[in-house]
Backbone as ProteinMPNN parsed JSONL, in Angstrom:
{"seq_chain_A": "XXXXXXXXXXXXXXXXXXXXXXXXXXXXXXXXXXXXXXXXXXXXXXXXXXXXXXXXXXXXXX", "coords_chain_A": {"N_chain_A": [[234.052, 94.926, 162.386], [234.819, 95.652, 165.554], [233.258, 94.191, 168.342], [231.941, 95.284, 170.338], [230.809, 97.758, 169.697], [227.486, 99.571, 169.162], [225.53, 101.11, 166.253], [224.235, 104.214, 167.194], [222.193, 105.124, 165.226], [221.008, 102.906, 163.694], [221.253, 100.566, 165.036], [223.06, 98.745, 164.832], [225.77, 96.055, 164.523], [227.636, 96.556, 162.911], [230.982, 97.377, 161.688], [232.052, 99.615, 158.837], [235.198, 100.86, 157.345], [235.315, 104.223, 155.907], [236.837, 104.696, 152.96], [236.326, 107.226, 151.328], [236.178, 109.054, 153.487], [238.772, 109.665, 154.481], [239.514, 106.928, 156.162], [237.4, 107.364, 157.96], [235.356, 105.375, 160.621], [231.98, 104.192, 159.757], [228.917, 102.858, 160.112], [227.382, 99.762, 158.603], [225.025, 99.3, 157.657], [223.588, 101.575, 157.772], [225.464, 103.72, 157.267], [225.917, 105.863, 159.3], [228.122, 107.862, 160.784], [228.003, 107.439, 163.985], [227.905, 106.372, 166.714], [228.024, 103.735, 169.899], [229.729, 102.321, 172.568], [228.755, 99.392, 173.623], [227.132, 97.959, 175.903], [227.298, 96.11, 179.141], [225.332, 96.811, 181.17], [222.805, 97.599, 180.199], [221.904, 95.69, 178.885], [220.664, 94.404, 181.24], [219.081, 96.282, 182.188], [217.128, 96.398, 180.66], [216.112, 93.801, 181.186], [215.367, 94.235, 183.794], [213.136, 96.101, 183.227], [211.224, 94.703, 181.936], [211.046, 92.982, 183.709], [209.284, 94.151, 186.125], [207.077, 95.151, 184.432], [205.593, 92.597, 184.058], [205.261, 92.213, 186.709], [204.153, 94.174, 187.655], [201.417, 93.469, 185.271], [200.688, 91.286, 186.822], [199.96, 92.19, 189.619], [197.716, 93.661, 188.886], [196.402, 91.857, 187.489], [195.529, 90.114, 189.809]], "CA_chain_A": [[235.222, 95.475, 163.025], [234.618, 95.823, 166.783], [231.82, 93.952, 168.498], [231.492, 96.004, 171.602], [230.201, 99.417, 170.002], [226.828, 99.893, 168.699], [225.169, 102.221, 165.82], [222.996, 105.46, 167.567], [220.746, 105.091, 164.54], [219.925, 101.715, 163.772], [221.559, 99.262, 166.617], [223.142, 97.634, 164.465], [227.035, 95.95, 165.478], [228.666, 95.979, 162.134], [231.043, 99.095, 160.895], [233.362, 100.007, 157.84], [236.105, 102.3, 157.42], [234.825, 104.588, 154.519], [237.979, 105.347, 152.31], [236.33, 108.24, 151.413], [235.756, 109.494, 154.962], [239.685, 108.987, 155.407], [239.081, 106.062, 157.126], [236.434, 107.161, 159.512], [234.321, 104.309, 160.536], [230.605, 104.128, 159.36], [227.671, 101.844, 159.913], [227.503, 99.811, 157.017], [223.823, 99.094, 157.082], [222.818, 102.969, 157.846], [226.111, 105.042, 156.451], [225.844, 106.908, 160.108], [229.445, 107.672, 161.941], [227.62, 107.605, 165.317], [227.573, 105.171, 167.371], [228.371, 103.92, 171.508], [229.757, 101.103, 173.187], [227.704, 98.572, 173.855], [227.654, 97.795, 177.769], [226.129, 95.03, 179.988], [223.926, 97.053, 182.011], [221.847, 98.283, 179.104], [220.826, 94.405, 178.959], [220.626, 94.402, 182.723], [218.133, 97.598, 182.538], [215.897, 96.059, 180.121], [215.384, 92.601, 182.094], [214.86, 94.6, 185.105], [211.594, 97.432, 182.503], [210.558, 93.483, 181.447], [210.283, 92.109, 184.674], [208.685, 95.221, 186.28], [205.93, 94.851, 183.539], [205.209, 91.159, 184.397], [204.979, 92.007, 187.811], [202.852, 94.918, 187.101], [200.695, 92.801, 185.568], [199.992, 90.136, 187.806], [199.144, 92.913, 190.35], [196.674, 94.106, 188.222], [195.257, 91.031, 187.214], [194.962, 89.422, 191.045]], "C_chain_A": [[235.212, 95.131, 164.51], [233.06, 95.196, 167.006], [231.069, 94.18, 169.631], [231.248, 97.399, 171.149], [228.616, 98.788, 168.792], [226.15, 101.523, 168.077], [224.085, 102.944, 166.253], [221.78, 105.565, 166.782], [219.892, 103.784, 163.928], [220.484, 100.113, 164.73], [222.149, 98.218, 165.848], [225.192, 97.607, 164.645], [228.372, 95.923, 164.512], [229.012, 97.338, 161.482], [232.054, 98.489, 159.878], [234.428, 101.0, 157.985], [235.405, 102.632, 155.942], [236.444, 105.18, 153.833], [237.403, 106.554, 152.246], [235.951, 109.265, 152.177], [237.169, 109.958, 155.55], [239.96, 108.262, 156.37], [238.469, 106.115, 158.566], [235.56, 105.932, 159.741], [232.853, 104.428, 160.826], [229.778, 103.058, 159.553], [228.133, 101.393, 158.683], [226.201, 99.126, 156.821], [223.31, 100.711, 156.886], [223.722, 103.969, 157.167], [226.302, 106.043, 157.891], [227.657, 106.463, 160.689], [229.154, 107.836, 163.377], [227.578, 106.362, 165.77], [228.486, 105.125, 168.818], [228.683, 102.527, 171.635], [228.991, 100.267, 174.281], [228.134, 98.059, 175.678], [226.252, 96.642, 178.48], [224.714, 95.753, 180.945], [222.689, 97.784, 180.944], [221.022, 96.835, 178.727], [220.174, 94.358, 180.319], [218.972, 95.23, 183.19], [216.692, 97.066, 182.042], [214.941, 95.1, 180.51], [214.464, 93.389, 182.937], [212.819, 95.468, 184.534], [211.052, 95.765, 182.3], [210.188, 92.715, 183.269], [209.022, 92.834, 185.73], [207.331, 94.994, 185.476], [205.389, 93.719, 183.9], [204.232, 91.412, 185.939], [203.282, 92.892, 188.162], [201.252, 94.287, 186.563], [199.996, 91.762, 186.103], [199.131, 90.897, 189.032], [197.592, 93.348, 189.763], [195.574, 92.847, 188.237], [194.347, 89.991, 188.399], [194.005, 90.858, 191.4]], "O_chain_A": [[235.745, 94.036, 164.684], [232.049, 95.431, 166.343], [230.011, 93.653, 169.976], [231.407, 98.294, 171.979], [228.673, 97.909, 167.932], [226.111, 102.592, 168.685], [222.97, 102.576, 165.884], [220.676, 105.912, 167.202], [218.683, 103.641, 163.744], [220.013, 98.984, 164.866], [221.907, 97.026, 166.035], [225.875, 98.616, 164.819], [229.521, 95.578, 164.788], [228.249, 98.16, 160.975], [232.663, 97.42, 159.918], [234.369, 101.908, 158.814], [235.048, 101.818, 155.09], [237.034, 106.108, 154.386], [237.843, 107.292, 153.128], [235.449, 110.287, 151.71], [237.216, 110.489, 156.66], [240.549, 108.668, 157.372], [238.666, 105.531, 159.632], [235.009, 105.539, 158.712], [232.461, 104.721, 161.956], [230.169, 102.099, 158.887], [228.863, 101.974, 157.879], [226.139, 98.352, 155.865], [222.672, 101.012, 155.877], [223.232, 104.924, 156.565], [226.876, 107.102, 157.637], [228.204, 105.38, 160.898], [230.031, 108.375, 164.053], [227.199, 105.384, 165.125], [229.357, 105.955, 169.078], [228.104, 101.643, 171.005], [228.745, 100.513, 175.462], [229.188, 97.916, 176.297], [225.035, 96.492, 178.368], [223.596, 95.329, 181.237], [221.774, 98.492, 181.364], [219.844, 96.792, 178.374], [218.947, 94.256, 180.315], [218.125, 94.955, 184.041], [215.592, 97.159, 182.587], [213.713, 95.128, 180.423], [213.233, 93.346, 182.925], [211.759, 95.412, 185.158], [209.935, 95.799, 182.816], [209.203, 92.108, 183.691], [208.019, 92.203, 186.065], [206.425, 94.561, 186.188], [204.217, 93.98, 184.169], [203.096, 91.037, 186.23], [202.151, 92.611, 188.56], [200.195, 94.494, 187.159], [198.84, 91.44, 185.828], [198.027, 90.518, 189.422], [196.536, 93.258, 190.388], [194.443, 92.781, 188.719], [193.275, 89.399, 188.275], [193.271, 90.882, 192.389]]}, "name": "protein", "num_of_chains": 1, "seq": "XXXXXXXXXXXXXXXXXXXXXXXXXXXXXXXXXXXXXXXXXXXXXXXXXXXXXXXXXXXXXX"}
């Protein structure tokens, strides 16, 4: 459906409408109706915990 929200329980980018939900839309690997829109700084955040770590260890290891 939409490829800017992700599912709260397993991250994953692909939903259904459930007819028998009255077309609420569901995960359709997990079945969950939760889920958030997916946003650039949530990649942004993770570079930044990954590069942090790197750096981290180089301090360490000099």
């Amino acid at each position: 459906m939409s490829v800017n929200r992700v599912c709260l329980n397993c991250g994953s980018s692909s939903f259904v409408s459930d007819r028998s939900l009255g077309g609420k839309i569901v995960c359709s690997k997990c079945g969950s109706s939760s889920f958030k829109k997916k946003s650039s700084s949530f990649l942004k955040s993770k570079k930044l915990v990954f590069i942090a770590i790197v750096i981290t260890i180089l301090i360490i290891v000099i």
